[in-house]
C-alpha positions, 0 to 999 in steps of 0.5 A, spaced: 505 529 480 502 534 485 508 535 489 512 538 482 505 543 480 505 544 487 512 546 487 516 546 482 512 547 476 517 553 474 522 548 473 518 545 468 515 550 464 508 551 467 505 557 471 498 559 474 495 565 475 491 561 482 494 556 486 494 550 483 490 545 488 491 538 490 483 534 490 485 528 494 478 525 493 479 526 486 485 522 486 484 517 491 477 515 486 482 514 480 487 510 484 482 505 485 479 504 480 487 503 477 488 498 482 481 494 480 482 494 473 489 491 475 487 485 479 481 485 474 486 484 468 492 479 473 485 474 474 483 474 467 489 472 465 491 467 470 483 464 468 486 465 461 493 461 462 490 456 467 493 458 473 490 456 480 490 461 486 491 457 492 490 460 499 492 458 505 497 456 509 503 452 506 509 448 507 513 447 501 517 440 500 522 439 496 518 435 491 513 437 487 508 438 492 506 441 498 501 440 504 498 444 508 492 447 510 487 450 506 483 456 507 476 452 509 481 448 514 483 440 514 490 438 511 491 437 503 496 436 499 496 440 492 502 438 486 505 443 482 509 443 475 511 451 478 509 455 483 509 462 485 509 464 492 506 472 494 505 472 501 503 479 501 503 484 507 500 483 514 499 490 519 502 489 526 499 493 532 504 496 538 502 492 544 497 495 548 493 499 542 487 497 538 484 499 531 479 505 533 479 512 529 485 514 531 489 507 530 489 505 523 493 500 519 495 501 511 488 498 509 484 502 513 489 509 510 490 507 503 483 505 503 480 512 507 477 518 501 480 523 506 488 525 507 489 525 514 490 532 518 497 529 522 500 523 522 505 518 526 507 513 522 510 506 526 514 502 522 519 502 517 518 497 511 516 499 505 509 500 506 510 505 512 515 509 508 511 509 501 506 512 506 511 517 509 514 518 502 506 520 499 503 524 504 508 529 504 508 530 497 500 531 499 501 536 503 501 543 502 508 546 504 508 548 512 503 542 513 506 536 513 509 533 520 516 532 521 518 525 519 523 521 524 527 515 522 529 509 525 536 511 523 537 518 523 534 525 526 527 527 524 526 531 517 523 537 516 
C-alpha cells in the first residue's frame, strides 16, 4: 500500500498536494498487534477443538505414534488419530559472524521499530526474499539499495 500512494497514486486516481509519507512505526505497531491477535485466535481455537501442541524434537513412525524427546529432555512417546507438522524457520549465521548491531537474523528485523538505513540480505529463501521484496517498496525511490540474486544480475 505505500509503495503504490507513493508511486502510483495516479494510477489509481489519488492525489496530494504534499508528499505522501510512509510511518514506518505507525506500521510496524499495527503489524504487531495484527499478528498478536492471529496467534490469539490460532490457540483458542486449537484450546476450542482439543488440540495439543507438542513441542520437541520428533521421530514420526509409520503407526500412529512417535517418540521422540520432549522440550524438557527424556524420551516420550505420544499417539495420534491426526497430526499436523509446522516446523517453522530457524536463522543460520555465515561462518565467522556473530549477532551484534550490524548482524541480525529475520527475528531481530521484523521485530525492529526502525527501517534499517541499508541492508545486505543473505539468503534466498522465502523469509530473505519477502524481506527484500518489503523493504524496497519502503523505501523512498533512490534510497533503496541494489538488490543482487543468486541467480541473475543485481536490480536496481
Amino acid at each position: 500500500m505505500a509503495y503504490i500512494l507513493r508511486n502510483e497514486a495516479k494510477t489509481f486516481g489519488i492525489s496530494s498536494d504534499s508528499e505522501i509519507k510512509v510511518d514506518y512505526g505507525a506500521a510496524y505497531s499495527r503489524s504487531r498487534k495484527v499478528a498478536d491477535g492471529r496467534a490469539r485466535g490460532v490457540r483458542f481455537l486449537m484450546k476450542k477443538n482439543n488440540i495439543t501442541r507438542d513441542r520437541g524434537v520428533r521421530h514420526l513412525h509409520r503407526s500412529a505414534h512417535d517418540r521422540g524427546r520432549a522440550d524438557g529432555g527424556g524420551s516420550q512417546s505420544v499417539e495420534f488419530e491426526q497430526c499436523i507438522i509446522a516446523t517453522g524457520a530457524s536463522a543460520r549465521l555465515l561462518p565467522g559472524t556473530s549477532l551484534g548491531p550490524r548482524v541480525v537474523t529475520y527475528t531481530e528485523q521484523i521485530l525492529s521499530e526502525s527501517l534499517p538505513a541499508s541492508v545486505i540480505i543473505v539468503g534466498a529463501g522465502a523469509i530473505g526474499v519477502e524481506f527484500a521484496y518489503v523493504l524496497r517498496k519502503l523505501w523512498r525511490r533512490g534510497d533503496h539499495p541494489r538488490i543482487s540474486r543468486p541467480d541473475g544480475p543485481a536490480g536496481g
